[in-house]
N, C-alpha and C positions, 0 to 999 in steps of 0.2 A: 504494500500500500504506500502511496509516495506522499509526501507532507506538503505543507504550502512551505515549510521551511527548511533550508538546508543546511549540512551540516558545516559549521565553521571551524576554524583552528582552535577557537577555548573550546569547540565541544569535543574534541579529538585527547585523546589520552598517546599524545606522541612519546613519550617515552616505550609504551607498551607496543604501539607501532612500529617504533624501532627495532624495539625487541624482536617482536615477528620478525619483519623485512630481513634484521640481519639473519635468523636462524633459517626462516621459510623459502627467504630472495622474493619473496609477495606481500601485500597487505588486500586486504576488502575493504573496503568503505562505506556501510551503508546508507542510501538519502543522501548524497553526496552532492548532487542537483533535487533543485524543489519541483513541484510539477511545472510549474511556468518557468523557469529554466529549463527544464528538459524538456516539453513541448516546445520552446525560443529555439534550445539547440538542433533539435530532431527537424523542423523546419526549415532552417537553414542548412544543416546538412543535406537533406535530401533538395531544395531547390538547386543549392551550389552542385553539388554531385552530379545531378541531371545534366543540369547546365555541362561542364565540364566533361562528360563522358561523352556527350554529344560532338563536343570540339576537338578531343584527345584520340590520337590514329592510338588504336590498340596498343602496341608497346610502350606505350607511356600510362598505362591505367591500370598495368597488374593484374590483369584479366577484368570482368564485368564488376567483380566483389569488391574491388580494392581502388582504392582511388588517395594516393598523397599530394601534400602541395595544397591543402585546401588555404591556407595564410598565405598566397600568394596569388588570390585570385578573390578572397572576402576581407577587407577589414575585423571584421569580429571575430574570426578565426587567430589572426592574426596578432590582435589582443588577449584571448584567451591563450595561446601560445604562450606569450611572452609575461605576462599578469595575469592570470588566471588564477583562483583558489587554489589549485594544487601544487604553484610553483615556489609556496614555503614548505607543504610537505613534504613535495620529491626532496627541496633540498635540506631539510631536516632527517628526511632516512639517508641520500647518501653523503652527508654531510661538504657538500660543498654545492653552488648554484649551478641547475642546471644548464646548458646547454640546449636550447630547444633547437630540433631537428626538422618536423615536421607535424602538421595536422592531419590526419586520414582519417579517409571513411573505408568502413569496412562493413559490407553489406551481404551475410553469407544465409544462404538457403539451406534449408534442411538439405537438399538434396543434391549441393554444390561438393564438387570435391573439395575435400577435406583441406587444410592450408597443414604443410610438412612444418615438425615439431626443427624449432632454431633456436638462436639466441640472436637478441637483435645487436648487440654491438659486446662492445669489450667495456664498455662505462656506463653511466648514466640510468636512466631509468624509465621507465612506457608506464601514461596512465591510458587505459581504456575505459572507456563512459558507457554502458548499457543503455540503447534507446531501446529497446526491447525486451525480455525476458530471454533467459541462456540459461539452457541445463544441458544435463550430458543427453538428453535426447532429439535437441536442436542443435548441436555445434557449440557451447561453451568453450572457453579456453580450457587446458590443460595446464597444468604445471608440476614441473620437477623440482616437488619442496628438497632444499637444499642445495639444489645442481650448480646456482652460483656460485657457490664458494670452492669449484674444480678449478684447479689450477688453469689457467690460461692458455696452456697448450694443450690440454683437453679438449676445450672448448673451440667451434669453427660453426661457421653459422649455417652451413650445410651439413644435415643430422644423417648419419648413415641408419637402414634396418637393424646395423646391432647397435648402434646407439640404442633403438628403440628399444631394442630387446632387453640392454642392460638395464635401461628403464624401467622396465614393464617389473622384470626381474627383483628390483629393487624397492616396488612400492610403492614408489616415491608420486607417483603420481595423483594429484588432485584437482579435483574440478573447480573452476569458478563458477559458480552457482550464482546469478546475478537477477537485480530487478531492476527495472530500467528504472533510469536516475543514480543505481549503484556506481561504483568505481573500482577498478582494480590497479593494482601502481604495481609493477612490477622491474625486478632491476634487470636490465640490458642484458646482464648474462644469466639468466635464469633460464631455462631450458623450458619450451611452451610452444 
């Protein structure tokens, strides 16, 4: 159920988000956006997205689901990028300011192939925003609680079948279970 109010920095127990992030390499965040923030967002994503998928030749859009670069084509993305609510948390878990990359939409179908498990960089941190509901029987994210903290040269952002295997093998795996307006922040090398 989503609130008319969101959740801010005093309502957040960052120390204990910490905690998770360093042990997990994830946190959750629930009501992260209020309903009118996330209706504001989910509108303007999908109008920009439209827009944009229309004007982008294929190799620039990551297939039909995926679309980055949205700060560079709306202002308000662009803002949110840069100052957005979660740009004291990210940088309260990895203790220094982030580094913003990019804004994307990510628009996956039950019945789209699957997006292969990676790591997105060697630093930093990915929030994702739920405009929807995600469980494990719609395409939710995964994650490999702990995978960040493998050494460096473990880690390559192209996942092999025994990657997954060691995975699967090891447990490690857990669902983001999300309601739209949720959050999830995940660090750059956490394995998902």
């Amino acid at each position: 159920l989503l609130t008319t109010r969101q959740v801010n920095m005093q309502d957040l127990d960052i120390t204990q988000l910490k905690t998770d992030f360093g042990r997990d390499g994830y946190v959750v965040i629930r009501n992260f956006l209020s309903a009118d923030e996330l209706t504001e967002l989910t509108e303007r994503a999908v109008a920009r997205s439209d827009s944009l998928f229309a004007q982008r030749p294929p190799e620039k859009t990551f297939g039909r689901n995926i679309l980055k670069g949205l700060e560079a084509n709306d202002p308000y993305f662009q803002r949110q990028l840069l100052q957005g609510r979660h740009v004291p948390i990210i940088e309260s878990l990895i203790d220094e300011k982030p580094q913003p990359a990019s804004a994307a939409w990510l628009n996956k179908a039950e019945t789209d192939t699957p997006l292969g498990a990676h790591i997105d960089a060697d630093n930093g941190a990915t929030i994702w925003i739920a405009l929807d509901p995600t469980d494990e029987n719609n395409g939710c994210l995964y994650y490999a609680r702990g995978s960040h903290r493998k050494p460096t040269e473990k880690h390559k952002l192209s996942v092999t079948a025994r990657d997954i295997a060691e995975l699967n093998a090891q447990e490690t795996a857990v669902a983001a279970v999300l309601a739209p307006g949720d959050a999830s922040i995940h660090s750059s090398r956490t394995l998902h």
